[in-house]
Wavefront OBJ file of the C-alpha trace (Angstrom):
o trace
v -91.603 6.471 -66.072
v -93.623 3.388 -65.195
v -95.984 3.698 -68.832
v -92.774 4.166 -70.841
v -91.713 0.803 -69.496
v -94.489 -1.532 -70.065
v -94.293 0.101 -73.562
v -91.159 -0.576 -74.416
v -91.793 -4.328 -73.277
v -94.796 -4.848 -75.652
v -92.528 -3.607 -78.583
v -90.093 -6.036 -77.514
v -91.826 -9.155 -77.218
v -94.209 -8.400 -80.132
v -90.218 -8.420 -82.387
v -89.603 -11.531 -80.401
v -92.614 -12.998 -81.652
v -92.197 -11.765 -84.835
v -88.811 -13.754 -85.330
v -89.992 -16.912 -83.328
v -88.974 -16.367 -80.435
v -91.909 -16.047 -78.152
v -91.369 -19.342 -76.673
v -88.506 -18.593 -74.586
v -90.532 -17.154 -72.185
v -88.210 -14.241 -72.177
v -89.000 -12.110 -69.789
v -87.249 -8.854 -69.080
v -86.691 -7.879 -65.005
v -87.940 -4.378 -63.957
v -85.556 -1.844 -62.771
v -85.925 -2.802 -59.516
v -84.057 -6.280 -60.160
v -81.546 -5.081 -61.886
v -77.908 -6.663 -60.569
v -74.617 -5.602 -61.285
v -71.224 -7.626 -61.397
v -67.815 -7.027 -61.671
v -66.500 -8.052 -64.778
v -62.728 -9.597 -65.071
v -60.809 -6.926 -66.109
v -56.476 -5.259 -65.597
v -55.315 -5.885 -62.199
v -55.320 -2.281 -60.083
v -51.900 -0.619 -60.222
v -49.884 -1.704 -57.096
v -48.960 1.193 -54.950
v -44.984 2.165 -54.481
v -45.522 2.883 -50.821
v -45.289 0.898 -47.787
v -46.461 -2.870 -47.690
v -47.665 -4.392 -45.051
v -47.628 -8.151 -44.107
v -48.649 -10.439 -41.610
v -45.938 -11.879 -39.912
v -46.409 -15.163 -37.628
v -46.499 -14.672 -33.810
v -44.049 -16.604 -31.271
v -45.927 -18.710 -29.477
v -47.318 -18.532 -25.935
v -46.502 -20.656 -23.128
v -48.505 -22.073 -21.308
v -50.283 -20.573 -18.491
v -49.505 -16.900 -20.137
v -53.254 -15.126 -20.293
v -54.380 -13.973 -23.267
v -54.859 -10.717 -24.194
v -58.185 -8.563 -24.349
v -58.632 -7.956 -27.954
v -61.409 -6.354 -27.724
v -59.663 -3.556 -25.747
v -57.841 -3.265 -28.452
v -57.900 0.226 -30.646
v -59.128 -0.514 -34.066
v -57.110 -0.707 -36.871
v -53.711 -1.307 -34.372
v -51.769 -4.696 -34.096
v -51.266 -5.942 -30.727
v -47.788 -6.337 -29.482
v -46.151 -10.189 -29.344
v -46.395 -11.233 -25.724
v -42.017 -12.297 -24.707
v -42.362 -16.165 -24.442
v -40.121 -17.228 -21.059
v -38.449 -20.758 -21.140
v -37.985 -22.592 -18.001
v -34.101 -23.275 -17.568
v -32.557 -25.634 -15.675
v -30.584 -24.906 -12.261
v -27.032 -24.033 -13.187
v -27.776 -22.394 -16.827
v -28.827 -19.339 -15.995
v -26.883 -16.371 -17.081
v -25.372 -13.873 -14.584
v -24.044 -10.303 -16.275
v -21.212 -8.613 -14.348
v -21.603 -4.770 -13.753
v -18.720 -4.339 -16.074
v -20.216 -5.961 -18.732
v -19.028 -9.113 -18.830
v -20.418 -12.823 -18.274
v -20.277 -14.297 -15.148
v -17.773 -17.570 -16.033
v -17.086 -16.604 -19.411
v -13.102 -17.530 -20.276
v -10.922 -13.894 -20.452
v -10.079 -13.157 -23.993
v -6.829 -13.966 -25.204
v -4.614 -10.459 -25.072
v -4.013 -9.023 -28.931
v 0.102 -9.029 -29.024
v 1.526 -5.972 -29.655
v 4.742 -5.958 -31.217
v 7.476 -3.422 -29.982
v 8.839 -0.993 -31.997
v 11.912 -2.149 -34.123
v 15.471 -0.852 -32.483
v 16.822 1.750 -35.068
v 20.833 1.438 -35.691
v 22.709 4.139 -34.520
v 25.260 5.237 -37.027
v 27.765 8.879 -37.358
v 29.596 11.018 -38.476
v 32.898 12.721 -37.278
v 31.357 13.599 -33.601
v 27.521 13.478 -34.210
v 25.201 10.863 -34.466
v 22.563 9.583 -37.358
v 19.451 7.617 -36.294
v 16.147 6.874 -38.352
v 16.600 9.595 -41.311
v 17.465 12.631 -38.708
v 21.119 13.623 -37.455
v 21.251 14.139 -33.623
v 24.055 16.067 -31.453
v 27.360 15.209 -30.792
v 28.607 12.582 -27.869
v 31.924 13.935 -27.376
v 34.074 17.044 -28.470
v 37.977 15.475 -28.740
v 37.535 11.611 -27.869
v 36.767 10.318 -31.076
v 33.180 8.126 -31.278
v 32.685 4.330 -32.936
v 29.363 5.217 -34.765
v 30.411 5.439 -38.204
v 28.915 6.474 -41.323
v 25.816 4.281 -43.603
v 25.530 4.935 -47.220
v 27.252 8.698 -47.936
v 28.089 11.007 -45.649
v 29.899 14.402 -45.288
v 30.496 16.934 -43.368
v 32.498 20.362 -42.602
v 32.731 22.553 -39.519
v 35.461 24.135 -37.507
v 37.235 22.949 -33.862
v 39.124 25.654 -31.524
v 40.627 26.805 -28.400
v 41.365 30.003 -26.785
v 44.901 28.790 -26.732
v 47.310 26.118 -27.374
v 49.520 24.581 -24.480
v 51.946 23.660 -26.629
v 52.581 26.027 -28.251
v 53.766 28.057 -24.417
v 50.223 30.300 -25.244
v 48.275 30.032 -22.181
v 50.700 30.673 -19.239
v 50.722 34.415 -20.803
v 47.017 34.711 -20.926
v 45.740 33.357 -16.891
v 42.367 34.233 -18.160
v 39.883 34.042 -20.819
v 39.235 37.400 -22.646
v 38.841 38.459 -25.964
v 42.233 39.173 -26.305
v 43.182 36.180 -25.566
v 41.170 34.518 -28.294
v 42.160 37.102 -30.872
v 45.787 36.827 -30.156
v 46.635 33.340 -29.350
v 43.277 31.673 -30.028
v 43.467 28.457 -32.617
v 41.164 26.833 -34.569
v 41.085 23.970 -37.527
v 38.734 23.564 -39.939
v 37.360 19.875 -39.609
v 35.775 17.922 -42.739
v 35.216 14.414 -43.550
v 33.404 11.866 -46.198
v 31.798 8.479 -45.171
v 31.162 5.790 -46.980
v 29.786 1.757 -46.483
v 27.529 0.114 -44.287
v 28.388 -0.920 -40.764
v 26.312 -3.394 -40.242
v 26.384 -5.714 -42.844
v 30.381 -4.942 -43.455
v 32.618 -1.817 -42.558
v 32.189 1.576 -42.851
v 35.412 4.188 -43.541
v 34.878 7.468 -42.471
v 38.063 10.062 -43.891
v 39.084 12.896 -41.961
v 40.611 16.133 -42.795
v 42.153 18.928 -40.170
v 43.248 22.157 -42.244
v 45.225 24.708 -39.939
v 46.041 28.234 -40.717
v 42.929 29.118 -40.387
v 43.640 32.200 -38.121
v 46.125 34.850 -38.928
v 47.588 32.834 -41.436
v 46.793 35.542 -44.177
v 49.079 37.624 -42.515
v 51.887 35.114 -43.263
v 50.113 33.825 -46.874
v 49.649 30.414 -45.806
v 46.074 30.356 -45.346
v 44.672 26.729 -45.427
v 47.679 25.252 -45.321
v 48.814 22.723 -42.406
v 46.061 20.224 -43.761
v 46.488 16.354 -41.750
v 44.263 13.564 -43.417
v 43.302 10.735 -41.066
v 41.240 7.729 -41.496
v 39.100 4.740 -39.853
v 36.784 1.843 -40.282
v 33.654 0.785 -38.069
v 31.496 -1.742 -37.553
v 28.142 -2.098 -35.833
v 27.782 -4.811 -33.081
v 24.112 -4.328 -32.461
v 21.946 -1.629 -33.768
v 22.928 0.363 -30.041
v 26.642 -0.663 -29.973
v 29.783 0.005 -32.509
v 33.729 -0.009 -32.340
v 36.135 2.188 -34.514
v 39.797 1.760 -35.479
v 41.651 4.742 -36.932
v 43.979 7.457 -37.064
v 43.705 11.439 -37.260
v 46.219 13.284 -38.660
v 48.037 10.452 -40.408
v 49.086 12.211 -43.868
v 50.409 15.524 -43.736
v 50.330 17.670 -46.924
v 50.357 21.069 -47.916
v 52.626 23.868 -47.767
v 56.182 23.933 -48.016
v 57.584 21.355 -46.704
v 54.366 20.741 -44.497
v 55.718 22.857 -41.904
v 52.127 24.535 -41.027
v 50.835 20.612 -39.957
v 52.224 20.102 -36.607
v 49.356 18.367 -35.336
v 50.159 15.091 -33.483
v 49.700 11.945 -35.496
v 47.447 9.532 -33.142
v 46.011 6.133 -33.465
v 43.032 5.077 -31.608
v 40.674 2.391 -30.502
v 36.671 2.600 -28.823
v 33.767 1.507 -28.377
v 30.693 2.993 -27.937
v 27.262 1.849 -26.651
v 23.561 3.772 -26.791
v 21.126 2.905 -23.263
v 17.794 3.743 -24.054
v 16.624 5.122 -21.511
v 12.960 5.768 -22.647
v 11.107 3.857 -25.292
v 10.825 6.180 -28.608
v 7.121 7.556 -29.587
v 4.722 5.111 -31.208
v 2.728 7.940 -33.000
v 5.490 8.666 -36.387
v 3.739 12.395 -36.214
v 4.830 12.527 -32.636
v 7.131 15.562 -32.396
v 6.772 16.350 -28.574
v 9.918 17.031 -26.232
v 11.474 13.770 -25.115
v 13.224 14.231 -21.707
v 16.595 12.264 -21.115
v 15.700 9.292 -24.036
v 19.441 8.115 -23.691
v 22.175 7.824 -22.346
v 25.721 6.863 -24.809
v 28.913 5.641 -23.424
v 32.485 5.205 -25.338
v 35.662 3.767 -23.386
v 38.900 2.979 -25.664
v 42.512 4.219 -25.460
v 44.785 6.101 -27.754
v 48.069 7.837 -27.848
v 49.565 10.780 -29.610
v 47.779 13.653 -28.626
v 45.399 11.785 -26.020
v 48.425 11.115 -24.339
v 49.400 13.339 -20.270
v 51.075 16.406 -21.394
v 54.056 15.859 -19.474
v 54.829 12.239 -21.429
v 54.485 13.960 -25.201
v 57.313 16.335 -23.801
v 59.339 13.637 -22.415
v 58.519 12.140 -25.526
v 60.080 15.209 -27.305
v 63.128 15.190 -25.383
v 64.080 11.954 -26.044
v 63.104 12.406 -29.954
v 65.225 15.249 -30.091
v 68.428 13.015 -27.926
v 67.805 10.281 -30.888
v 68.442 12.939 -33.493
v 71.591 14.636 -31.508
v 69.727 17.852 -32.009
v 69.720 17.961 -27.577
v 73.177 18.225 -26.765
v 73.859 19.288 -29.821
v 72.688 22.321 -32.200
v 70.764 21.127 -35.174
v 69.444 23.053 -38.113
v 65.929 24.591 -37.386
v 64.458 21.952 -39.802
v 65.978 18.917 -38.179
v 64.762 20.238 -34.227
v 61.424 21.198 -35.357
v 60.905 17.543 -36.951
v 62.249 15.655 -34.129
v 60.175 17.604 -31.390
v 57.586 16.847 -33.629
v 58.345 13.319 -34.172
v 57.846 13.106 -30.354
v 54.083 13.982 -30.240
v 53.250 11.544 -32.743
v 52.160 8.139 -31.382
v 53.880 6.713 -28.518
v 52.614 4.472 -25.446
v 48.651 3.907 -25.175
v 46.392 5.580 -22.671
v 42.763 5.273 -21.542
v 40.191 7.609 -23.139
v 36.471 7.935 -22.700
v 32.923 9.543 -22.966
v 29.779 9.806 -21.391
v 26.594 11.962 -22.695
v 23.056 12.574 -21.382
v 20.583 13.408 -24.421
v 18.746 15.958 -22.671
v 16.068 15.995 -25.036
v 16.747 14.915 -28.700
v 18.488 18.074 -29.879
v 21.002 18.732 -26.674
v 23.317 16.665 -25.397
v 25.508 17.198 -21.861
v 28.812 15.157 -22.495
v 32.290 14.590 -19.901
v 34.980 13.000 -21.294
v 38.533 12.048 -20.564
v 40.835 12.995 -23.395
v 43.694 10.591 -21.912
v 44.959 13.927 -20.797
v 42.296 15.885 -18.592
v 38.524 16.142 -17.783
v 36.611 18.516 -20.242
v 32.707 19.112 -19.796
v 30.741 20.747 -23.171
v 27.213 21.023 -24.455
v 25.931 20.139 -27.864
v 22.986 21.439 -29.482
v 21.082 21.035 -32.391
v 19.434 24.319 -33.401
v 17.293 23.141 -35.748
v 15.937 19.657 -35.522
v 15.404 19.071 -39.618
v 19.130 20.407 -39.979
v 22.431 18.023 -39.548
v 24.083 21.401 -37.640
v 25.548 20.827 -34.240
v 26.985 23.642 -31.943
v 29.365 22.387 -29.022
v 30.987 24.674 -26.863
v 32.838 23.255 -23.325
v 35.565 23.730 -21.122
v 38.994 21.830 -20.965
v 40.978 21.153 -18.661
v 39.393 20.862 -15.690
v 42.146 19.358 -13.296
v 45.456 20.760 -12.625
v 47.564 18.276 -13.115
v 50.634 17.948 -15.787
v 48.698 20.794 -17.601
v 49.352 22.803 -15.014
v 52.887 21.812 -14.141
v 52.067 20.030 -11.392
v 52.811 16.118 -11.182
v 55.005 16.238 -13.753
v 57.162 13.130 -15.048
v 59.452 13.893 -17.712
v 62.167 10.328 -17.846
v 63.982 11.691 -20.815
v 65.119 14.700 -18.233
v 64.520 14.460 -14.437
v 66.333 17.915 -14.277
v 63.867 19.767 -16.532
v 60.683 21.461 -16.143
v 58.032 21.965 -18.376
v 58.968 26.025 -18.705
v 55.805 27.942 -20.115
v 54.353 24.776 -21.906
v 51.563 24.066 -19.032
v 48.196 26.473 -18.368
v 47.205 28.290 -15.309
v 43.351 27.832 -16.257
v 40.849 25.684 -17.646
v 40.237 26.379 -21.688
v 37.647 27.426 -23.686
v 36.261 24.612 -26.336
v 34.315 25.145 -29.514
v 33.240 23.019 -32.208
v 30.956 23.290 -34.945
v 29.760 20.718 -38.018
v 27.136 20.530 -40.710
v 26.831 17.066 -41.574
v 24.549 15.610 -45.068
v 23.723 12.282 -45.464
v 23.357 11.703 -49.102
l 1 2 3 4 5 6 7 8 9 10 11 12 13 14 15 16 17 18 19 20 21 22 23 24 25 26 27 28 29 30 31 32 33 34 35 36 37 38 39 40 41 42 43 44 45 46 47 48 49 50 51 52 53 54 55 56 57 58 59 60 61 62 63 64 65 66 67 68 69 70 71 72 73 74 75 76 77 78 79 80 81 82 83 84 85 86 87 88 89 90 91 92 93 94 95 96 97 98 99 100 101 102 103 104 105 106 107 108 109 110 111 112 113 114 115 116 117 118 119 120 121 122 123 124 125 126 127 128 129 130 131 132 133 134 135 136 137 138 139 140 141 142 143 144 145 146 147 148 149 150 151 152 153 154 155 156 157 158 159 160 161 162 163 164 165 166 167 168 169 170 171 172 173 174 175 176 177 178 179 180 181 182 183 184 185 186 187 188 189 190 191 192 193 194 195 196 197 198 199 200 201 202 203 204 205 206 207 208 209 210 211 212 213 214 215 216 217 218 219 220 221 222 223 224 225 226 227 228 229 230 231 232 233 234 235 236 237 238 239 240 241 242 243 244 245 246 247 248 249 250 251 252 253 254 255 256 257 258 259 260 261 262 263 264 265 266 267 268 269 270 271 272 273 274 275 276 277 278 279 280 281 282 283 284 285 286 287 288 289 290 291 292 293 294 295 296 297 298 299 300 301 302 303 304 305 306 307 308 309 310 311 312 313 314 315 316 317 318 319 320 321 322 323 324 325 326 327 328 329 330 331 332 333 334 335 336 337 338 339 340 341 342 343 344 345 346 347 348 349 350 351 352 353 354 355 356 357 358 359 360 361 362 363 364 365 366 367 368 369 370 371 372 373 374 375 376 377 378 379 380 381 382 383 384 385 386 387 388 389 390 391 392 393 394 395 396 397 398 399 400 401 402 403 404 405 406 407 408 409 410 411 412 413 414 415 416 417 418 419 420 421 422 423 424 425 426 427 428 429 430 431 432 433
């Protein structure tokens, strides 16, 4: 290779010389001194993977030793060294095993605000609270919750007998043929209408008798008795009603099937929480004994002792000169009838236990005697109430005992009293519109 080279040289300088150029001195290196360069050219592509920086290091303090780099690995980065401070006495920090900082000021509590007090509003017996209908708080003393927006509801009421009507002393106990032969019962309805708390609200009430063996006699439904009354709200837990039941008779001939006394009444009733309602809205668990609802008023007619609506009779039927005297069977009946209706003022009340929020335990004074009952809601999405009891629990003037009659101190009550306590039952399905 070495001859090929000094040949090619020779050519070359000889066509140097040839075109003048032999004074340049050119001279060509061998391949020994050949050098190569990098010439400027496009950047390398720049990789899409990780990149890596330097980043400063904190520095040391003084006194800290410095690290043997050179038993470091190759190709790793030595960790940064923690720099410590000096403090001054007093500023150190001291954490608590709970978490917290020794001196740090307690955080101010988050309020919580309670849960707003629903109002309490009602039907004919049973209650209406935050979109749901609840049981009844009493079976005969009427309650002061009344209706919001547009309410209405129909049911039935009954006894295994009447007093009155000289039933019970011929049946001394409860059987079943004692309910099919001298049971009663009234169909109950009423509409609602108005808002108790910013105004009034009238609830209208409807009793239809004739409900039981009245086919027989082709009266069926007649007897009705409308009745009616206005309430207002005092709080969202406390009411009061004014009214009447059985005010307008109508119906039949002569409206000789309504012999229901016509009775005014006053009362107030009042809700006691008793346990603070769920704060979860999805909360559908059993709530034992969440309240406790209380109603005290007075009224007369039929809430009146038993022995003062006869002596009330009596003296009704002296005023007419049907007692000494025979009267037509149209002008007795209305003056013994005229007796039962309204009259002197006595105290009534109420007091039920909500079990849970679908049974209630309620006592009550009807102005005449003690009843105990039960009301239950069957199905908790439903506005249906069932409410069975039993009446009469104390023998007094029901019983013929203690009796007062002014209009005749001679008389006796006869077969108008019981021998027994009575057997209560009352049902309603009640819409809120």
């Amino acid at each position: 290779m070495q001859p090929k080279t000094c040949v090619f040289q020779r050519i070359l300088q000889l066509g140097l010389s040839s075109l003048g150029l032999s004074t340049l001195g050119l001279d060509l290196p061998s391949q020994a001194q050949l050098v190569w360069q990098p010439l400027p050219g496009p950047p390398p592509p720049v990789s899409t993977g990780l990149r890596w920086e330097a980043v400063p290091v904190a520095p040391k303090a003084a006194g800290t030793p410095t690290p043997d780099t050179a038993a470091t690995p190759a190709g790793s980065a030595s960790p940064a060294a923690p720099a410590w401070q000096p403090v001054a006495a007093g500023e150190h920090i001291e954490v608590l095993p709970d978490g917290s900082i020794a001196g740090e000021p307690e955080p101010e509590p988050i309020p919580v605000a309670a849960a707003p007090t629903l109002p309490t509003y009602g039907g004919f017996r049973d209650l209406y609270r935050g979109d749901r209908w609840y049981p009844s708080i009493s079976t005969i003393v009427p309650m002061a919750f009344g209706p919001k927006g547009f309410m209405a509801g129909v049911g039935f009421s009954g006894s295994d007998c009447t007093i009155e009507s000289k039933q019970c002393i011929n049946y001394p106990t409860i059987t079943s043929e004692s309910i099919r032969d001298v049971g009663e019962a009234v169909l109950d309805s009423y509409i609602g209408f108005g808002d108790p708390t910013r105004a009034v609200s009238v609830l209208v009430t409807q009793f239809t008798q004739n409900t039981i063996r009245a086919g027989e006699r082709g009266d069926f439904l007649n007897g009705n008795q409308t009745g009616f009354a206005i309430s207002r709200n005092l709080g969202p837990n406390t009411a009061i009603k004014l009214g009447a039941e059985g005010l307008i008779r109508w119906g039949g001939s002569g409206n000789k099937a309504a012999d229901r006394p016509k009775s005014a009444f006053g009362v107030i009733s009042h809700r006691i929480p008793l346990k603070p309602p769920p704060t979860d809205p999805f909360d559908d668990g059993i709530r034992w004994f969440p309240d406790l609802y209380l109603t005290v008023g007075a009224g007369n007619g039929q809430f009146r002792p038993l022995d003062q609506v006869i002596s009330a009779q009596i003296q009704s039927a002296k005023d007419a000169g049907c007692w000494f005297t025979a009267c037509s069977p149209e002008k007795t009946r209305d003056a013994f009838l005229k007796g039962t209706e309204w009259g002197r003022f006595y105290p009534i009340g109420s007091v039920a236990l909500a079990v849970t929020d679908q049974l209630n335990l309620i006592t009550e004074w009807t102005g005449r005697n003690l009843n105990v009952s039960v009301s239950w809601q069957p199905i908790r999405e439903w506005g249906w109430t069932i409410t069975p009891g039993i009446g009469n629990l104390i023998q007094n003037s029901d019983y013929g005992k203690n009796v007062n009659i002014p209009a005749c101190r001679e008389c006796d009550m006869g077969d108008a009293i019981t021998t027994r306590p009575l057997l209560y039952l009352r049902s309603m399905i009640n819409i809120r519109f």
